[in-house]
Backbone atoms as SQL, in Angstrom:
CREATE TABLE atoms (id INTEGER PRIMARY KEY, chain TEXT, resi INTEGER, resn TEXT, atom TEXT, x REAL, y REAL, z REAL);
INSERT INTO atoms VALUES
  (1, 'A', 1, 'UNK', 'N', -20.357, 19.034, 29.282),
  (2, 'A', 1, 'UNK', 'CA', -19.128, 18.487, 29.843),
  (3, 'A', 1, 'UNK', 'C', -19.510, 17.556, 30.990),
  (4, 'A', 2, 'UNK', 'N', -19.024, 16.578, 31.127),
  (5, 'A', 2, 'UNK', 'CA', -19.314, 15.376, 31.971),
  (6, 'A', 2, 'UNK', 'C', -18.642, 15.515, 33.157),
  (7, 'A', 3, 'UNK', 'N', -18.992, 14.692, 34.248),
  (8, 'A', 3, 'UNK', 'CA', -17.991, 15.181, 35.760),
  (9, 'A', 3, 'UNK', 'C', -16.618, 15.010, 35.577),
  (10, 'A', 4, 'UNK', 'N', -16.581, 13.971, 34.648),
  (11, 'A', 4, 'UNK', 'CA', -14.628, 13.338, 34.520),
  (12, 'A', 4, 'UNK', 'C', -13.872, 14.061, 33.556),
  (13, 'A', 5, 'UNK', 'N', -14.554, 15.353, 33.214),
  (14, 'A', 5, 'UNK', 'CA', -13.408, 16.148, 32.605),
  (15, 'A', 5, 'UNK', 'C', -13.589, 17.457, 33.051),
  (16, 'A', 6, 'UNK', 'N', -12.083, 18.081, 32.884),
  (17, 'A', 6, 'UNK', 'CA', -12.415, 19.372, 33.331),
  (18, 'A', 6, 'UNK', 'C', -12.428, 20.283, 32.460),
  (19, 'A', 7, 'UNK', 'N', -12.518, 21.629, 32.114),
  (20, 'A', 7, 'UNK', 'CA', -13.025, 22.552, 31.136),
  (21, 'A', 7, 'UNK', 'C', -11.979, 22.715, 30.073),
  (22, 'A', 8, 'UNK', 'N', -10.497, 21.699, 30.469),
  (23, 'A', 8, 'UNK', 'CA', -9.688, 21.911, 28.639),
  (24, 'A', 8, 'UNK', 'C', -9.586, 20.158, 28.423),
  (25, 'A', 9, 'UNK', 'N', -10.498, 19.674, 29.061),
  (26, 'A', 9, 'UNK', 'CA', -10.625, 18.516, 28.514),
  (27, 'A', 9, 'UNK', 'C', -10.112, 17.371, 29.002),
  (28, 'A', 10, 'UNK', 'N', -9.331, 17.602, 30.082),
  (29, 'A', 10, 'UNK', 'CA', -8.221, 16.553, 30.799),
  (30, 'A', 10, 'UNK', 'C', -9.007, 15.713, 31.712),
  (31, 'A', 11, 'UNK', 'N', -8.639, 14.703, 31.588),
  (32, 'A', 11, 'UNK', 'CA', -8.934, 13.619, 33.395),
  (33, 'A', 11, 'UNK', 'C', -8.766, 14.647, 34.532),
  (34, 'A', 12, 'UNK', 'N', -9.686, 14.565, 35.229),
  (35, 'A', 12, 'UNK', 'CA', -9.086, 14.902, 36.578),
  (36, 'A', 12, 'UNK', 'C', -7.970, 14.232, 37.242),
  (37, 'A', 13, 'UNK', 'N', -7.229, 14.438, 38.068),
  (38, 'A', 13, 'UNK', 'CA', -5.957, 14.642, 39.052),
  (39, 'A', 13, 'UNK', 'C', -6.558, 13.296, 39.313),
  (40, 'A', 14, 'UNK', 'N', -7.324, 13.504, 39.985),
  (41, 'A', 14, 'UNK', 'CA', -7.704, 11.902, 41.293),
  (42, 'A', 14, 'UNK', 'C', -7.989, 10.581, 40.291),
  (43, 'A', 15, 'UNK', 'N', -8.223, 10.873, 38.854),
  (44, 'A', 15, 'UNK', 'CA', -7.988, 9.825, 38.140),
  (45, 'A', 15, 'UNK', 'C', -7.105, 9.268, 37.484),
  (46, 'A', 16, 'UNK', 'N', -6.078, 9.847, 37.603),
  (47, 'A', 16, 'UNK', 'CA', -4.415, 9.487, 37.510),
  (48, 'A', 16, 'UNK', 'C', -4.102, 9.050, 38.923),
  (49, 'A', 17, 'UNK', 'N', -4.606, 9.104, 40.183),
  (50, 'A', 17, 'UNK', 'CA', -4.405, 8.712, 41.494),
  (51, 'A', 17, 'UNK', 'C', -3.388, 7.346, 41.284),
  (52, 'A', 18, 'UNK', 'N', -4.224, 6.242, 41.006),
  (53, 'A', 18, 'UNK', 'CA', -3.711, 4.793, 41.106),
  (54, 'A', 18, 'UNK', 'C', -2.397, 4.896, 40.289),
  (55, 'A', 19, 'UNK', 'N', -2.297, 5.614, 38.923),
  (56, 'A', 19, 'UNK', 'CA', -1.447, 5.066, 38.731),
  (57, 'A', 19, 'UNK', 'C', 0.075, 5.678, 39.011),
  (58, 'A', 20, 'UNK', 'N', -0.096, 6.838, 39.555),
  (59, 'A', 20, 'UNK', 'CA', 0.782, 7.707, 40.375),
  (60, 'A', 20, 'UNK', 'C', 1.120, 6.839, 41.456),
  (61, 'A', 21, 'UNK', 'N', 0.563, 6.345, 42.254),
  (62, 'A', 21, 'UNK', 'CA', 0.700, 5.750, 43.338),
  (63, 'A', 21, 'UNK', 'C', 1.454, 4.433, 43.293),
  (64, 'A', 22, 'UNK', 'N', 1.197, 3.914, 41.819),
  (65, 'A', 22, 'UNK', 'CA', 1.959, 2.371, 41.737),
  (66, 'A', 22, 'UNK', 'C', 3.503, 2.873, 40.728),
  (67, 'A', 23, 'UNK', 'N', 3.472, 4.108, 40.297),
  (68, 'A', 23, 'UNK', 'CA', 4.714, 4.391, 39.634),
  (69, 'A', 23, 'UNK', 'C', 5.548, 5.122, 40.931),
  (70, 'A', 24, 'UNK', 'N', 4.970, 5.501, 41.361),
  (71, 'A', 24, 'UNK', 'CA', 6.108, 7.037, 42.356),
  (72, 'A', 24, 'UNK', 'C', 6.193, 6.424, 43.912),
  (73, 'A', 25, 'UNK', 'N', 5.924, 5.453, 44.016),
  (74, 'A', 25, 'UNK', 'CA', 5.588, 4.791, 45.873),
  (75, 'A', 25, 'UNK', 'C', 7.047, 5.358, 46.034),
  (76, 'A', 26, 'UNK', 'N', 6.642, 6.168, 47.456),
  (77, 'A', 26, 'UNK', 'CA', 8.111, 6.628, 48.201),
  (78, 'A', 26, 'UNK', 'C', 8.667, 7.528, 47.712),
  (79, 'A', 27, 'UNK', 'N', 8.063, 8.488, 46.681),
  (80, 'A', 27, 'UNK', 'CA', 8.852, 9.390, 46.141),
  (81, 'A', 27, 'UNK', 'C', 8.022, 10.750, 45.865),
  (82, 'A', 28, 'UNK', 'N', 8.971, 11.975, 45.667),
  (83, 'A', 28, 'UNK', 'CA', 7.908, 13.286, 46.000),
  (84, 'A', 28, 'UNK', 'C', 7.504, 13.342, 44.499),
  (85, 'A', 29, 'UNK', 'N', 6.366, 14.381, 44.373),
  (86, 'A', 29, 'UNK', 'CA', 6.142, 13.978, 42.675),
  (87, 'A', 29, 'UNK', 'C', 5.449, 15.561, 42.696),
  (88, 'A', 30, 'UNK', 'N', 5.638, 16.210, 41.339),
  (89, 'A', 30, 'UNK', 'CA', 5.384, 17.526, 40.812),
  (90, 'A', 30, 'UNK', 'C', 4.506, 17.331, 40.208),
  (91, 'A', 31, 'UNK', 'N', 3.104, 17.468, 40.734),
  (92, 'A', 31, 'UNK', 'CA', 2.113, 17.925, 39.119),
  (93, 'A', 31, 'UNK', 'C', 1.591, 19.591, 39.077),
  (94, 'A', 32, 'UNK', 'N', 1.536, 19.309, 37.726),
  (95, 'A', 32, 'UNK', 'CA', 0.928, 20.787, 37.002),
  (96, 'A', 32, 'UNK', 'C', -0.705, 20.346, 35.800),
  (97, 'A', 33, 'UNK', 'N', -1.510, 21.055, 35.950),
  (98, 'A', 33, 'UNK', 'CA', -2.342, 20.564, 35.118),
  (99, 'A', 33, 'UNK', 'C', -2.735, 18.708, 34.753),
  (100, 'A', 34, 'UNK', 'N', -2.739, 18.358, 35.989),
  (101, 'A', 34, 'UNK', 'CA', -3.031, 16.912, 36.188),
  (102, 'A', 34, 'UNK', 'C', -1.883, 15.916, 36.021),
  (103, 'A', 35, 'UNK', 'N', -0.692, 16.445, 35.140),
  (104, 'A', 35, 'UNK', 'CA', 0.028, 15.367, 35.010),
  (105, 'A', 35, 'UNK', 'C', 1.225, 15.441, 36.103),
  (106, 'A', 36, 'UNK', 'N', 2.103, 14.344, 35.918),
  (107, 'A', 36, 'UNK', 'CA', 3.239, 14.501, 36.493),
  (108, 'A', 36, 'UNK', 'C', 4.711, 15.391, 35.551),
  (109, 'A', 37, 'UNK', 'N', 5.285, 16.233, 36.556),
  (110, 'A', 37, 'UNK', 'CA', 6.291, 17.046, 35.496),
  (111, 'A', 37, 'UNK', 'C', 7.530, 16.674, 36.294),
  (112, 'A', 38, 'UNK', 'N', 7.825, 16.010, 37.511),
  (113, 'A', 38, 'UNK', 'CA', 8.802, 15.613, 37.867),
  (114, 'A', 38, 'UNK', 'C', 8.780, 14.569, 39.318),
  (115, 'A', 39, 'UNK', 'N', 9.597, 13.712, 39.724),
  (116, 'A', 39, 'UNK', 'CA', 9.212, 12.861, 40.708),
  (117, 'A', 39, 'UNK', 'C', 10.698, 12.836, 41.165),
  (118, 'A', 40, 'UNK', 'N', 11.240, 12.765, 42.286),
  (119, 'A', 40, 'UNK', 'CA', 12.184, 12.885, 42.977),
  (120, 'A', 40, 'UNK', 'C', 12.069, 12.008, 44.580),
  (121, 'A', 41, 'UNK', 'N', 13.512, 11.662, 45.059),
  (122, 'A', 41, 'UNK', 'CA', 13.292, 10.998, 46.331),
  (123, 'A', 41, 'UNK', 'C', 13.447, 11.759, 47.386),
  (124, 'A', 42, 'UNK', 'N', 13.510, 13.214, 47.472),
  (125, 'A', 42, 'UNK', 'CA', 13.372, 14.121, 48.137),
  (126, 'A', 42, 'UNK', 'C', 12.645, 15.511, 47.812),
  (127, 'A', 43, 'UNK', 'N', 12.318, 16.221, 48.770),
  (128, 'A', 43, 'UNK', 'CA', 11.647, 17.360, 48.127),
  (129, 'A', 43, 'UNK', 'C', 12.291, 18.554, 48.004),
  (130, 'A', 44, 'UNK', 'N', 13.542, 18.387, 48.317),
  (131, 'A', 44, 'UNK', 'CA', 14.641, 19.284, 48.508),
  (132, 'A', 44, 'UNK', 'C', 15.359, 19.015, 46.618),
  (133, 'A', 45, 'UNK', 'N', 15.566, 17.926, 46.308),
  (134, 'A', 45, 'UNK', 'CA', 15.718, 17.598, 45.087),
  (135, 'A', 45, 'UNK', 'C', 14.958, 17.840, 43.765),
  (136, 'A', 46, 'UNK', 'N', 13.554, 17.661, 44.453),
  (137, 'A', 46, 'UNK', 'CA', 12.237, 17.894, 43.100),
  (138, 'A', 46, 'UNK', 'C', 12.288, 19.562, 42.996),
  (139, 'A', 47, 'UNK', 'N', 12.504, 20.049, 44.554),
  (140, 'A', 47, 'UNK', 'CA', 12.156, 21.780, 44.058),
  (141, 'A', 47, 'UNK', 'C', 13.317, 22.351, 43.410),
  (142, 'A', 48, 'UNK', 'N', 14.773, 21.629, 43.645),
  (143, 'A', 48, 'UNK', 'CA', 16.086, 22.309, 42.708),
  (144, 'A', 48, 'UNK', 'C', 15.918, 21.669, 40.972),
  (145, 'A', 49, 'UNK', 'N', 15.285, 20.735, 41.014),
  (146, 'A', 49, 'UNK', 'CA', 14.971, 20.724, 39.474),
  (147, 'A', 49, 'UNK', 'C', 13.850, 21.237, 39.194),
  (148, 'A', 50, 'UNK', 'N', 12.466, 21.553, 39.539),
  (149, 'A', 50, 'UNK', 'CA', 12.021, 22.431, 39.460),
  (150, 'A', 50, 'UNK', 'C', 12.405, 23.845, 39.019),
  (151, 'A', 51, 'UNK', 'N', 13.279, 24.360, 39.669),
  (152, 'A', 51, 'UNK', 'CA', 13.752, 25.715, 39.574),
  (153, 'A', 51, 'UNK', 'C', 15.097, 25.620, 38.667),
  (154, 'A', 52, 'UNK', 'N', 15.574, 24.617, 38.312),
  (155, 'A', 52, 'UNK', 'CA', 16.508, 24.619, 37.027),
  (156, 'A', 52, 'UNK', 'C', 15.894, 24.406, 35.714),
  (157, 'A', 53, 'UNK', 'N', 14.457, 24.329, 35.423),
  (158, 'A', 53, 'UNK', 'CA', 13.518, 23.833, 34.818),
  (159, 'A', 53, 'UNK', 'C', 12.908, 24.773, 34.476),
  (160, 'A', 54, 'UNK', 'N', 12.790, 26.308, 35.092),
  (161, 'A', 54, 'UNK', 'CA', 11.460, 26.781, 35.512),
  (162, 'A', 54, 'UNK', 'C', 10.156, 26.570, 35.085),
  (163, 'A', 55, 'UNK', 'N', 10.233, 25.600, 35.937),
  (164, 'A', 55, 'UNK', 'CA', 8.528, 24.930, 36.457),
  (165, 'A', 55, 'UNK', 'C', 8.120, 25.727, 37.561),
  (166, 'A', 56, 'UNK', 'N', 7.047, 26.717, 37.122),
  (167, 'A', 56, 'UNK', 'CA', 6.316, 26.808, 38.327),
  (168, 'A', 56, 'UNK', 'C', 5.032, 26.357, 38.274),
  (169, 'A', 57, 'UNK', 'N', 4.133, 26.764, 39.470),
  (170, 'A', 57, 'UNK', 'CA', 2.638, 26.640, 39.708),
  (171, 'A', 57, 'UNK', 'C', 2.576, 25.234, 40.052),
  (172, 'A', 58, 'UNK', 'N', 3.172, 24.037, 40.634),
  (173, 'A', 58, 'UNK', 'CA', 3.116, 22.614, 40.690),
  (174, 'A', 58, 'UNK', 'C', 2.359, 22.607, 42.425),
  (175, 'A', 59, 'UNK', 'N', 1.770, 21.767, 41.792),
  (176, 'A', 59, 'UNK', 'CA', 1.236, 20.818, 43.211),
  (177, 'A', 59, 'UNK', 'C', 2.431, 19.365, 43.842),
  (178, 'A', 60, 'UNK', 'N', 2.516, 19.929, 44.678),
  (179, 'A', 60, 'UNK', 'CA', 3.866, 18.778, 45.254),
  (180, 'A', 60, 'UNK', 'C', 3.323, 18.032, 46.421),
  (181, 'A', 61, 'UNK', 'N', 3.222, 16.419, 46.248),
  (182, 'A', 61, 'UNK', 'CA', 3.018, 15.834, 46.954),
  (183, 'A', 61, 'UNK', 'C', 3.542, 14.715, 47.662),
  (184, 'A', 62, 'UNK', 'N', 4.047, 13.814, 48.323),
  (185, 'A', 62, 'UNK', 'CA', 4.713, 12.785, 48.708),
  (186, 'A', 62, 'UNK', 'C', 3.502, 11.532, 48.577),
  (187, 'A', 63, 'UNK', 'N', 4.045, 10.529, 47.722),
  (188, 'A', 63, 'UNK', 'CA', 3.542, 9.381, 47.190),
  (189, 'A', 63, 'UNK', 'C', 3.586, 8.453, 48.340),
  (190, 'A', 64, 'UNK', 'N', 3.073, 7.995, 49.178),
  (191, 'A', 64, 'UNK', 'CA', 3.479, 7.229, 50.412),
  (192, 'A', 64, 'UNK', 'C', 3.889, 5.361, 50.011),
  (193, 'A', 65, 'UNK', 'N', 4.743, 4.781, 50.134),
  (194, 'A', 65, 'UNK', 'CA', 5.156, 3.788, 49.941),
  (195, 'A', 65, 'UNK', 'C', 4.229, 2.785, 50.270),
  (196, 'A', 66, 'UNK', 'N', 3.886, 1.773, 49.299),
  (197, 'A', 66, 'UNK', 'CA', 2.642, 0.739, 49.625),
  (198, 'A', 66, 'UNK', 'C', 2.484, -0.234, 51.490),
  (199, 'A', 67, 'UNK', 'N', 4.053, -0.326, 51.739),
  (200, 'A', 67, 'UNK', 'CA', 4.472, -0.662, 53.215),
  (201, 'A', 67, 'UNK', 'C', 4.425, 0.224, 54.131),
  (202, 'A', 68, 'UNK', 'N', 4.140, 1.711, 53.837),
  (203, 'A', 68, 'UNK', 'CA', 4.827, 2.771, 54.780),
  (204, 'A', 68, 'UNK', 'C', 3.725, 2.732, 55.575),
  (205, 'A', 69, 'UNK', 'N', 3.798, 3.044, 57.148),
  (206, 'A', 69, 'UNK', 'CA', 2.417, 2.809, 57.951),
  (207, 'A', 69, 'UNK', 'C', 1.845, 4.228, 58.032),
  (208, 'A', 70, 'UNK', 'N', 0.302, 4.297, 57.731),
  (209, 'A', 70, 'UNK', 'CA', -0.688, 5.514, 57.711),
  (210, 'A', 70, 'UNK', 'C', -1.317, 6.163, 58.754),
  (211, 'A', 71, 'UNK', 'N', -0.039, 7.742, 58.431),
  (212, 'A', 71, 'UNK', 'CA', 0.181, 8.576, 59.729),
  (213, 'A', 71, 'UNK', 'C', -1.711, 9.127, 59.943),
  (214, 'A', 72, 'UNK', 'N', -1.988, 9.333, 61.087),
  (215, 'A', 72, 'UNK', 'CA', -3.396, 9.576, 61.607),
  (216, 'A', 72, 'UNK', 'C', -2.644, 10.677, 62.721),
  (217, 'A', 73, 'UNK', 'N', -3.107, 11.834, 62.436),
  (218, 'A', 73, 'UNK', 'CA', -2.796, 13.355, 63.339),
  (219, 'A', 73, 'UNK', 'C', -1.433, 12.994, 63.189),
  (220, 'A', 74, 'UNK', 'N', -1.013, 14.597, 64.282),
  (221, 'A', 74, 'UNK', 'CA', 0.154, 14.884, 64.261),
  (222, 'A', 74, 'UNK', 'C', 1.010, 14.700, 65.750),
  (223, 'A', 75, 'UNK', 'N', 0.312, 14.509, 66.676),
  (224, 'A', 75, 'UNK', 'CA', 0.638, 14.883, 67.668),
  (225, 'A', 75, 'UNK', 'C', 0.458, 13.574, 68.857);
């Protein structure tokens, strides 16, 4: 098995990166097993379809908008 797949055969996550990033800019996005299972403009929205869905086990992340300026710490 080669580095770019993982043990059922899929792309890794970070190689769907780009194109997650040019489909979902500004929007929260659900993956499960590398893909996307739902994308929403809030995360209050993605987790109630989520749970009308039952989708669990998702990795939820916010897609940051190609303009949006890149937060560095918190404080």
């Amino acid at each position: 098995m080669s580095n770019d797949e993982t043990k059922a055969g899929r792309r890794p996550v970070d190689a769907l990166l780009p194109r997650i990033q040019s489909e979902y800019a500004g929007a929260w996005v659900a993956l499960k097993g590398g893909r996307v299972v739902d994308a929403r403009p809030t995360p209050y929205e993605l987790v109630a379809s989520l749970h009308e869905r039952d989708i669990t086990d998702t990795t939820i992340i916010r897609v940051p908008d190609r303009d949006e300026a890149e937060l560095v710490g918190l404080g």
